[in-house]
N, C-alpha and C positions, 0 to 999 in steps of 0.2 A: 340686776334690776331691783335693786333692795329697797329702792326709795318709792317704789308708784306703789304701796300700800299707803305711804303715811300721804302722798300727795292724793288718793284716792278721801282720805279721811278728814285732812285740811276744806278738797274743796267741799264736801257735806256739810263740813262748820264755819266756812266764811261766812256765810249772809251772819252769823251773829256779833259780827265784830266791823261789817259793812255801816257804813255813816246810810240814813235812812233815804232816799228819795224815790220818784216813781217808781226805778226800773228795778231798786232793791225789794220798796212795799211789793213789787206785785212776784217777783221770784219768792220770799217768803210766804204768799199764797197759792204759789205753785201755777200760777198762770202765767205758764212757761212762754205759750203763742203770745201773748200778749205782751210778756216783759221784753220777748226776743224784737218786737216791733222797735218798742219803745226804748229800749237798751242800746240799740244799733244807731238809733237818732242820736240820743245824750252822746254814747262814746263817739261819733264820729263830731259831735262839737265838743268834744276834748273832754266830758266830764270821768274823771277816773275809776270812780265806784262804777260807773257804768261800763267803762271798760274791761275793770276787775270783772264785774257780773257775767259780759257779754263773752269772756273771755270762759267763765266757768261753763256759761249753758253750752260754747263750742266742743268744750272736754267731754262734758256730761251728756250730748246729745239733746238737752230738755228744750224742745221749741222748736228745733232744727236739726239738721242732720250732724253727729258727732265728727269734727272736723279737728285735728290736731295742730295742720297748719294755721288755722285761722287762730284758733286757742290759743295760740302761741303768740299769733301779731300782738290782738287785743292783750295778753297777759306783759308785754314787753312796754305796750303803749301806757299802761295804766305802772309800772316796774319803772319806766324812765320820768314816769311823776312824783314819785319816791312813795308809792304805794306798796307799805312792810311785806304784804301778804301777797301782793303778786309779784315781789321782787324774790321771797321766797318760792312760790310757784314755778317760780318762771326758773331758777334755778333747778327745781329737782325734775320740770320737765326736759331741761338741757342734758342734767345727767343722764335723764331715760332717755335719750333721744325719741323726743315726743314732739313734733310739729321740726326737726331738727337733726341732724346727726350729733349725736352724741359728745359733748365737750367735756368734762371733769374743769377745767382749766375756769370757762366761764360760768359753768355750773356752782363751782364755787367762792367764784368771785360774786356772782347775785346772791348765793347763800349767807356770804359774811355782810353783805350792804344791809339786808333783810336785819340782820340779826345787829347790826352796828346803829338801824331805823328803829329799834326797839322789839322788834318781834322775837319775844325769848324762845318763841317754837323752834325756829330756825339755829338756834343755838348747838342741838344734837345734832343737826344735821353736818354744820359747821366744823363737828370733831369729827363724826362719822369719815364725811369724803375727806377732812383734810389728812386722814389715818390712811388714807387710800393713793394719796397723791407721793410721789416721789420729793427728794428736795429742790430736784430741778424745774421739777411742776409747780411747786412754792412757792418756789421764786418766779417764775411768770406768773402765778396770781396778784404778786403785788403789782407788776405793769397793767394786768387785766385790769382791778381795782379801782386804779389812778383814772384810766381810760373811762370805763364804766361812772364812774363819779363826775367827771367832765362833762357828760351829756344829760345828767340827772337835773331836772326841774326845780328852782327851789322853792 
Protein backbone atom coordinates (compact mmCIF):
# COMPACT_ATOMS: atom_id res chain seq x y z
CA UNK A 1 0.00 0.00 0.00
CA UNK A 2 2.90 2.37 -0.98
CA UNK A 3 0.54 4.87 -2.76
CA UNK A 4 -2.12 6.10 0.08
CA UNK A 5 0.71 8.37 1.49
CA UNK A 6 1.17 10.44 -1.65
CA UNK A 7 -2.82 10.03 -2.29
CA UNK A 8 -3.19 11.09 1.37
CA UNK A 9 -0.99 14.38 0.43
CA UNK A 10 -2.63 15.16 -3.17
CA UNK A 11 -5.93 15.29 -1.67
CA UNK A 12 -4.74 18.14 1.18
CA UNK A 13 -3.35 20.06 -1.92
CA UNK A 14 -6.14 19.83 -4.54
CA UNK A 15 -8.40 22.80 -3.52
CA UNK A 16 -5.18 24.65 -4.78
CA UNK A 17 -5.21 23.73 -8.17
CA UNK A 18 -9.42 23.39 -8.16
CA UNK A 19 -10.89 26.07 -10.83
CA UNK A 20 -12.85 28.40 -8.00
CA UNK A 21 -16.69 28.16 -7.49
CA UNK A 22 -19.26 27.77 -4.55
CA UNK A 23 -18.43 24.34 -3.40
CA UNK A 24 -14.48 24.91 -3.76
CA UNK A 25 -14.66 28.86 -2.15
CA UNK A 26 -16.32 27.25 0.80
CA UNK A 27 -14.08 23.88 1.31
CA UNK A 28 -11.01 26.29 1.29
CA UNK A 29 -12.84 28.06 4.30
CA UNK A 30 -13.24 24.80 5.75
CA UNK A 31 -17.02 24.91 5.86
CA UNK A 32 -17.14 21.51 5.45
CA UNK A 33 -21.25 21.19 6.39
CA UNK A 34 -21.80 23.69 4.08
CA UNK A 35 -19.67 22.90 1.10
CA UNK A 36 -20.97 19.02 1.64
CA UNK A 37 -24.58 20.58 1.02
CA UNK A 38 -23.75 22.53 -1.72
CA UNK A 39 -21.15 20.23 -3.49
CA UNK A 40 -23.60 17.23 -3.56
CA UNK A 41 -26.10 19.77 -5.55
CA UNK A 42 -23.35 21.06 -8.42
CA UNK A 43 -21.84 17.34 -8.61
CA UNK A 44 -25.18 15.68 -9.16
CA UNK A 45 -25.81 18.43 -12.08
CA UNK A 46 -22.60 17.21 -13.60
CA UNK A 47 -20.27 20.17 -12.44
CA UNK A 48 -16.72 18.31 -12.08
CA UNK A 49 -14.67 20.43 -9.58
CA UNK A 50 -17.74 19.73 -7.50
CA UNK A 51 -17.54 16.29 -7.96
CA UNK A 52 -13.69 16.33 -7.67
CA UNK A 53 -14.55 18.29 -4.17
CA UNK A 54 -17.35 16.03 -3.14
CA UNK A 55 -15.48 13.21 -3.80
CA UNK A 56 -12.43 14.50 -1.51
CA UNK A 57 -14.72 15.38 1.63
CA UNK A 58 -16.07 11.47 1.03
CA UNK A 59 -12.08 10.34 1.64
CA UNK A 60 -11.39 12.87 4.09
CA UNK A 61 -14.65 12.48 6.25
CA UNK A 62 -14.95 16.68 6.28
CA UNK A 63 -18.91 17.30 6.48
CA UNK A 64 -19.82 13.78 6.51
CA UNK A 65 -19.17 10.53 7.44
CA UNK A 66 -15.81 9.19 5.65
CA UNK A 67 -17.16 6.88 2.89
CA UNK A 68 -14.59 5.13 0.34
CA UNK A 69 -17.35 3.91 -1.75
CA UNK A 70 -18.93 6.96 -2.51
CA UNK A 71 -15.30 8.79 -2.79
CA UNK A 72 -14.80 6.69 -5.25
CA UNK A 73 -18.16 7.23 -7.44
CA UNK A 74 -17.79 10.90 -7.18
CA UNK A 75 -13.86 10.70 -7.88
CA UNK A 76 -14.74 8.44 -11.28
CA UNK A 77 -17.63 10.77 -12.16
CA UNK A 78 -15.47 13.93 -12.15
CA UNK A 79 -12.13 11.13 -13.86
CA UNK A 80 -14.68 10.44 -16.84
CA UNK A 81 -14.81 14.38 -17.48
CA UNK A 82 -11.13 14.34 -17.97
CA UNK A 83 -10.44 15.83 -14.61
CA UNK A 84 -6.15 15.33 -14.36
CA UNK A 85 -6.33 15.14 -10.64
CA UNK A 86 -9.14 12.98 -10.02
CA UNK A 87 -8.19 10.65 -12.91
CA UNK A 88 -4.99 10.48 -10.87
CA UNK A 89 -6.98 9.90 -7.60
CA UNK A 90 -9.03 7.71 -8.82
CA UNK A 91 -6.07 5.66 -9.87
CA UNK A 92 -4.03 5.21 -6.81
CA UNK A 93 -7.38 4.59 -4.97
CA UNK A 94 -7.80 1.58 -7.45
CA UNK A 95 -4.44 0.49 -6.59
CA UNK A 96 -5.27 0.72 -2.72
CA UNK A 97 -8.31 -0.92 -3.10
CA UNK A 98 -10.13 2.08 -1.76
CA UNK A 99 -13.86 2.26 -2.40
CA UNK A 100 -12.80 -1.03 -4.86
CA UNK A 101 -10.87 -4.19 -4.81
CA UNK A 102 -7.86 -3.62 -5.81
CA UNK A 103 -6.73 -3.44 -9.74
CA UNK A 104 -3.05 -2.56 -10.71
CA UNK A 105 -4.34 -3.18 -14.49
CA UNK A 106 -6.82 -0.11 -14.16
CA UNK A 107 -5.03 1.71 -11.54
CA UNK A 108 -2.68 2.22 -14.05
CA UNK A 109 -4.40 2.77 -16.89
CA UNK A 110 -6.17 6.04 -14.91
CA UNK A 111 -2.61 6.97 -13.79
CA UNK A 112 -1.19 7.25 -17.30
CA UNK A 113 -4.51 9.20 -18.72
CA UNK A 114 -3.84 11.51 -15.53
CA UNK A 115 -0.49 11.98 -16.56
CA UNK A 116 -0.99 11.90 -20.68
CA UNK A 117 -4.14 15.13 -19.30
CA UNK A 118 -1.18 17.04 -18.09
CA UNK A 119 -0.76 16.27 -14.45
CA UNK A 120 3.16 15.83 -14.24
CA UNK A 121 2.33 14.51 -10.39
CA UNK A 122 0.98 11.54 -11.78
CA UNK A 123 4.14 10.98 -13.69
CA UNK A 124 6.13 9.01 -10.70
CA UNK A 125 3.43 7.15 -10.10
CA UNK A 126 3.17 6.14 -13.66
CA UNK A 127 6.82 4.46 -13.43
CA UNK A 128 6.34 3.44 -10.02
CA UNK A 129 3.27 0.83 -10.75
CA UNK A 130 4.30 0.41 -14.18
CA UNK A 131 7.82 -1.24 -12.48
CA UNK A 132 5.35 -3.31 -10.62
CA UNK A 133 3.27 -4.68 -13.41
CA UNK A 134 4.43 -7.86 -15.32
CA UNK A 135 4.73 -7.65 -19.33
CA UNK A 136 1.41 -9.36 -19.57
CA UNK A 137 -0.14 -6.89 -17.25
CA UNK A 138 1.26 -4.17 -19.88
CA UNK A 139 -0.09 -5.29 -22.21
CA UNK A 140 -3.70 -5.34 -20.99
CA UNK A 141 -3.15 -1.71 -19.92
CA UNK A 142 -3.06 -0.74 -23.27
CA UNK A 143 -6.85 -2.46 -23.98
CA UNK A 144 -7.55 -0.84 -20.61
CA UNK A 145 -6.45 2.57 -21.84
CA UNK A 146 -8.29 2.35 -25.26
CA UNK A 147 -11.44 1.55 -23.27
CA UNK A 148 -11.07 4.04 -20.46
CA UNK A 149 -10.48 6.80 -23.30
CA UNK A 150 -13.75 5.88 -25.19
CA UNK A 151 -15.88 6.92 -22.36
CA UNK A 152 -13.98 10.14 -21.34
CA UNK A 153 -15.84 13.53 -21.85
CA UNK A 154 -14.43 15.88 -24.07
Amino acid sequence: MKYLLVLTLIFVNQMAYAKSNKCVDLMQKQSYYEAADVCKIMAKKGERNAQFSLAVMYYQGNGMMSNMNDSQKWMRKAALQNHNQAQYNLGLMIANGQGSEADLIEAYAWLTISAENGYSVANDSVQQLGSELSSSEKKQTVTEIARIKKSLKQ
